[in-house]
Backbone as JSON, one array per atom type, in Angstrom:
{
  "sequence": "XXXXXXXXXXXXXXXXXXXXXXXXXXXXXXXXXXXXXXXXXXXXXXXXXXXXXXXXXXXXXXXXXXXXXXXXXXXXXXXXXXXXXXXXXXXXXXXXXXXXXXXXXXXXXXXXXXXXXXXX",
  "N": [[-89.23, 67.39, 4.67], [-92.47, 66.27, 3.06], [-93.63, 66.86, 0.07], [-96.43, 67.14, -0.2], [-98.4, 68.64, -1.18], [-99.89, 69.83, 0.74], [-99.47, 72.99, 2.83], [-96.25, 73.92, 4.56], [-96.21, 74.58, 7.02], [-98.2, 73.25, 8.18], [-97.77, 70.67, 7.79], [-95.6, 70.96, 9.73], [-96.27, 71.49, 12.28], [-98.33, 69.39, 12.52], [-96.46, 66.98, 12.57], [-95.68, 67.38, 15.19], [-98.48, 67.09, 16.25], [-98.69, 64.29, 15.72], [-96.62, 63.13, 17.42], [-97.25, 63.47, 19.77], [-99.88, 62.69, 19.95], [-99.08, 59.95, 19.16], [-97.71, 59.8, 22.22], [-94.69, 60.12, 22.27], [-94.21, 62.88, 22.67], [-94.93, 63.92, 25.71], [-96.65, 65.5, 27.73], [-95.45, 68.99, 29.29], [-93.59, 68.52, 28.05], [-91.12, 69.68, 26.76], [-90.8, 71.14, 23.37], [-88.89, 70.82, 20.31], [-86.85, 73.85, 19.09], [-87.7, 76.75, 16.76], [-85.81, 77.4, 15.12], [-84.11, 75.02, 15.01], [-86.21, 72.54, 14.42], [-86.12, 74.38, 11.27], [-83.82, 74.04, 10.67], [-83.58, 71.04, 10.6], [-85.16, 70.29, 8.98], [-84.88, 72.09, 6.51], [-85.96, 74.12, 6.12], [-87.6, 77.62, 6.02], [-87.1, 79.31, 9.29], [-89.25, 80.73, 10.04], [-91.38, 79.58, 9.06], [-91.71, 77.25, 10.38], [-92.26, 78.53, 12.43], [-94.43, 79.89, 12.13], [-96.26, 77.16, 12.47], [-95.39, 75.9, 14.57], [-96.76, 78.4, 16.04], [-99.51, 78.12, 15.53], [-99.95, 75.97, 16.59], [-99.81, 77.09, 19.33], [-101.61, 78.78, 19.34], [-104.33, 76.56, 19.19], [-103.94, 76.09, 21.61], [-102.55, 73.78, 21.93], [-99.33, 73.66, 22.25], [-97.7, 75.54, 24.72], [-96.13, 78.78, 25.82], [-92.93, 79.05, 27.79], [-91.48, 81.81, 29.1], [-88.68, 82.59, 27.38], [-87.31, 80.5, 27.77], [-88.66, 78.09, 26.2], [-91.28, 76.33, 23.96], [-93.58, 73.86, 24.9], [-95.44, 70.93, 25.65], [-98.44, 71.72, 25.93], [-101.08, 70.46, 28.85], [-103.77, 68.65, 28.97], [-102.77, 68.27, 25.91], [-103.0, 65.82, 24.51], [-105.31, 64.67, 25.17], [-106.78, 66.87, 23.88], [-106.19, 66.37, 21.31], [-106.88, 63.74, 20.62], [-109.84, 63.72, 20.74], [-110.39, 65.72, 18.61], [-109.41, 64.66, 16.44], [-110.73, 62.01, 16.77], [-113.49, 63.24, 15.74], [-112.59, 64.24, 13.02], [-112.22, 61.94, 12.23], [-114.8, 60.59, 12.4], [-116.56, 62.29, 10.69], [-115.05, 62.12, 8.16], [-115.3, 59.45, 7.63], [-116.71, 57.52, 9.05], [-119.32, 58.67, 8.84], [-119.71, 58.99, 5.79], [-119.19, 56.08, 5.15], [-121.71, 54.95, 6.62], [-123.86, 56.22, 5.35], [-123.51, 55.39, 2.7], [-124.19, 52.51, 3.85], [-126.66, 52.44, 3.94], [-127.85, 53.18, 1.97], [-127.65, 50.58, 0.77], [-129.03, 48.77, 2.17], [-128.37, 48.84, 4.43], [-127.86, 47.37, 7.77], [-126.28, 48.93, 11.33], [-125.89, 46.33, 12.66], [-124.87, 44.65, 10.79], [-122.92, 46.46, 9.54], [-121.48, 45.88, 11.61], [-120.55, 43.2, 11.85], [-119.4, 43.04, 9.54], [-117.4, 44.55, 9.8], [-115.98, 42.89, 12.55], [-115.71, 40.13, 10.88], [-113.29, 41.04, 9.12], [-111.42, 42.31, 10.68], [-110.6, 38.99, 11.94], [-109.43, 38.49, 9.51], [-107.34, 39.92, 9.45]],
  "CA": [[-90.66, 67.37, 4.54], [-92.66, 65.83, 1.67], [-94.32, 67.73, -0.91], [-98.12, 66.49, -0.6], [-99.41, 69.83, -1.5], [-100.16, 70.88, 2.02], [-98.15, 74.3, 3.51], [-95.04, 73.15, 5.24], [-96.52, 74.87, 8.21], [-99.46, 72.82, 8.26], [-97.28, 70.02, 7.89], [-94.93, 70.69, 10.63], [-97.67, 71.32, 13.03], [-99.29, 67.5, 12.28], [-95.81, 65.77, 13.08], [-95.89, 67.55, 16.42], [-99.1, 66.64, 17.1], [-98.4, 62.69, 16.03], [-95.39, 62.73, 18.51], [-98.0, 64.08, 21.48], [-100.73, 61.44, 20.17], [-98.47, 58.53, 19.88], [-96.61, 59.53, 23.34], [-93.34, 60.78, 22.23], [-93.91, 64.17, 23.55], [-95.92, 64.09, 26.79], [-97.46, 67.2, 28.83], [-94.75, 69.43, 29.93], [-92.22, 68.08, 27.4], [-90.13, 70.65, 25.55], [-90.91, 70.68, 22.01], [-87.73, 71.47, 19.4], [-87.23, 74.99, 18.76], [-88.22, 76.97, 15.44], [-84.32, 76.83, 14.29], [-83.9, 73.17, 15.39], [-87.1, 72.84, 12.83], [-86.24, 74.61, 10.39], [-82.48, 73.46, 10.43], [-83.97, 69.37, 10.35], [-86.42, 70.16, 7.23], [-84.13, 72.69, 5.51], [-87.05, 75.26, 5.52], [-87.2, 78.62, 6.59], [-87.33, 79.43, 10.45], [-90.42, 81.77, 9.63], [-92.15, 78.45, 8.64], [-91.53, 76.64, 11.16], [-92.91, 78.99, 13.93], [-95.86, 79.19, 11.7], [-96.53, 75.42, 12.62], [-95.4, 76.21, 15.94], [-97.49, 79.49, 16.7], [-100.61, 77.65, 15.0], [-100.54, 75.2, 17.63], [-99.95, 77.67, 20.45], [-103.35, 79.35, 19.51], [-104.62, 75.89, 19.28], [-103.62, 75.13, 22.97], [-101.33, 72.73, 22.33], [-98.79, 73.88, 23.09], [-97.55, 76.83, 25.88], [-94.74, 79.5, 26.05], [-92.27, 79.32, 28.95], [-90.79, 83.02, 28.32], [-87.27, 82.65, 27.34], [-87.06, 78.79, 27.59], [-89.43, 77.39, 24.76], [-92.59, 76.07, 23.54], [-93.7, 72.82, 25.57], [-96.89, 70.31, 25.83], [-100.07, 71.62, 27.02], [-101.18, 69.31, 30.16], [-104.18, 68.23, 28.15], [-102.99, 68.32, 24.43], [-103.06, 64.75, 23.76], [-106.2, 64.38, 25.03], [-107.7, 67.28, 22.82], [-105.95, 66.13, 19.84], [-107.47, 62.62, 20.49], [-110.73, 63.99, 20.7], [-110.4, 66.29, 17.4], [-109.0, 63.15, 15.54], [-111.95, 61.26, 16.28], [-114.28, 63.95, 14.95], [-112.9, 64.01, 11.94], [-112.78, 60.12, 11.76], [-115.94, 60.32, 12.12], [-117.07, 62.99, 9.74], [-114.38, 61.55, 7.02], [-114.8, 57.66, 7.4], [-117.65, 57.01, 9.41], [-120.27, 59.55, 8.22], [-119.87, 58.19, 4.47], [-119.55, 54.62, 5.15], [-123.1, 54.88, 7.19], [-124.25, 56.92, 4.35], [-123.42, 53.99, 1.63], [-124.65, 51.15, 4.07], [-128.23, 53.24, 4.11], [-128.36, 53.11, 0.5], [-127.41, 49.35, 0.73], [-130.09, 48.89, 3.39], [-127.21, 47.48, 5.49], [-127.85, 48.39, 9.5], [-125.32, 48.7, 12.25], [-125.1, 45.39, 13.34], [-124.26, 44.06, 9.66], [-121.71, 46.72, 9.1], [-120.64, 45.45, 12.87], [-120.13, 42.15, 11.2], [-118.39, 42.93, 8.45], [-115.73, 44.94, 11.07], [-115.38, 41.93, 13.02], [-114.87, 39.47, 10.1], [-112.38, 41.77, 8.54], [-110.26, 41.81, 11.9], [-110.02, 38.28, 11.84], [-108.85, 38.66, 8.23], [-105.99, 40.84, 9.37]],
  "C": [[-91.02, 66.85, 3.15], [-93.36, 66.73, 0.98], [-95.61, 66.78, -1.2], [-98.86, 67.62, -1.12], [-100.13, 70.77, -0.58], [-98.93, 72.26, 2.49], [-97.15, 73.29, 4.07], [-95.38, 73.54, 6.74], [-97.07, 73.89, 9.27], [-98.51, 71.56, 8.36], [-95.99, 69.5, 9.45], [-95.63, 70.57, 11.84], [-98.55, 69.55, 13.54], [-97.91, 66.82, 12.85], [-95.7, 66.35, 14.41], [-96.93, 67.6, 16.72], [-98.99, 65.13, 16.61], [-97.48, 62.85, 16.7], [-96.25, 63.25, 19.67], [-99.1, 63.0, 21.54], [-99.74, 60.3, 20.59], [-97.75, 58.71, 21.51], [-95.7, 60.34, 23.23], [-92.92, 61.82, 22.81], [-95.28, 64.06, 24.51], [-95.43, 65.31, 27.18], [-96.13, 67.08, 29.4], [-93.67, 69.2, 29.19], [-91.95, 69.67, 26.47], [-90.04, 70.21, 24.58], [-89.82, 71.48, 20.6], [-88.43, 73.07, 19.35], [-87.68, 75.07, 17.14], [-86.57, 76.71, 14.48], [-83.99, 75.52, 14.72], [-84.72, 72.95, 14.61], [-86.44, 73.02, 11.82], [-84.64, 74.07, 9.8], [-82.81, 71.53, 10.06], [-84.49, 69.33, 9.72], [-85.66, 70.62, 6.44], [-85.35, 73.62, 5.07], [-86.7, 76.55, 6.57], [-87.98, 78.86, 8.12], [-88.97, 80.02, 10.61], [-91.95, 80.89, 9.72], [-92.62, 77.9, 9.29], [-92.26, 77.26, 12.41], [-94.01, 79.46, 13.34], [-96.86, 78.62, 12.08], [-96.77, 75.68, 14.13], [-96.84, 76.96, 16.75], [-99.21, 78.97, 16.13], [-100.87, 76.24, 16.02], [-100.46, 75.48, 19.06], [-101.69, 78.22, 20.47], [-104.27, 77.9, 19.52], [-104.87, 75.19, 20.61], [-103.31, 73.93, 23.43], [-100.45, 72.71, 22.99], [-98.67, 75.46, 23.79], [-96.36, 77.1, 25.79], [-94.31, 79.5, 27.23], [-91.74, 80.67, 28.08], [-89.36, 83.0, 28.74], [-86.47, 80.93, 27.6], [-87.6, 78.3, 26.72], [-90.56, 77.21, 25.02], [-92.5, 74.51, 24.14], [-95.53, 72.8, 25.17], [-97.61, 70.78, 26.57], [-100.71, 70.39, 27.89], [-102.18, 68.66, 29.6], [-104.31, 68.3, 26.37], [-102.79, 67.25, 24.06], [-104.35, 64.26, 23.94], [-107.51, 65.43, 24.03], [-107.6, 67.0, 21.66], [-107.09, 64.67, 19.15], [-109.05, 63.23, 20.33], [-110.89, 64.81, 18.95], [-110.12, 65.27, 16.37], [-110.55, 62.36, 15.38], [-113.02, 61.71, 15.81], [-114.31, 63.78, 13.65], [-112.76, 62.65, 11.46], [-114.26, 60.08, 11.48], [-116.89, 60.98, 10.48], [-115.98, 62.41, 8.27], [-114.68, 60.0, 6.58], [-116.47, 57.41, 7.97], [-119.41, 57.23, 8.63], [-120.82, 58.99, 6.57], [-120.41, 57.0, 4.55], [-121.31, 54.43, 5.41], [-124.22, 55.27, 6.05], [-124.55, 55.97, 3.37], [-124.14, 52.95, 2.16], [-126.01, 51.53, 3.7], [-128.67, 52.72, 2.65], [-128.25, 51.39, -0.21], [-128.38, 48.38, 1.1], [-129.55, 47.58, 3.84], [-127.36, 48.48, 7.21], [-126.27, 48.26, 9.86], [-125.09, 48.03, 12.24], [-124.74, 44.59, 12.11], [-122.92, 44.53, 9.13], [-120.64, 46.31, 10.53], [-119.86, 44.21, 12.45], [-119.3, 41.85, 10.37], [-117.11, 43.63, 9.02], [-115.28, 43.42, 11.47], [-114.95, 40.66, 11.8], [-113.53, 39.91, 9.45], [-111.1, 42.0, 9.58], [-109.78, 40.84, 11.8], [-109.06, 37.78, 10.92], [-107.41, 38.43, 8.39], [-104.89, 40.07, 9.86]]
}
């Protein structure tokens, strides 16, 4: 794990939900245990089901009892949905904010998207 300053919990948590956004783990998939975790970071098991148990109350994922922790049937589509919230409230919200004070509308900051694509 890297040291950004976030928990390691909080951290382990986020790469199991990018492996459910991108795909990697689809609904119903069996998701590593807490010692498989904590043995592939080198952190303590404790930690690790942390991460885990913070995305069971989340309803990500679901306990089989005595087999493991697996994908909730829609947790890629709530993640996607929570993602774009805070896109919005992080990225969008501002930007709109700045064009206002620019007295730049929609379809100018639409413009400056699509030129900036072709950029890319």
């Amino acid at each position: 794990m890297k040291d950004d300053g976030r928990p390691l919990f909080l951290q382990i948590a986020e790469q199991i939900e990018n492996s459910i956004v991108d795909g990697s783990l689809a609904a119903d998939t069996q998701v590593p245990s807490t010692n498989e975790l904590a043995a592939f970071h080198r952190i303590n098991p404790a930690t690790a089901a942390k991460g885990i148990n913070q995305l069971v109350a989340d309803g990500i994922l679901y306990k089989r009892r005595g087999i493991g922790m697996f994908v909730a049937a829609d947790a890629r589509a709530q993640l996607l949905e929570r993602r774009r919230e805070n896109f919005t409230r992080q990225y969008l919200t501002p930007l709109m904010a700045e064009a206002d004070k620019l007295g730049m509308g929609a379809e100018e900051i639409k413009k400056l998207i699509e030129a900036w694509e072709h950029k890319r």
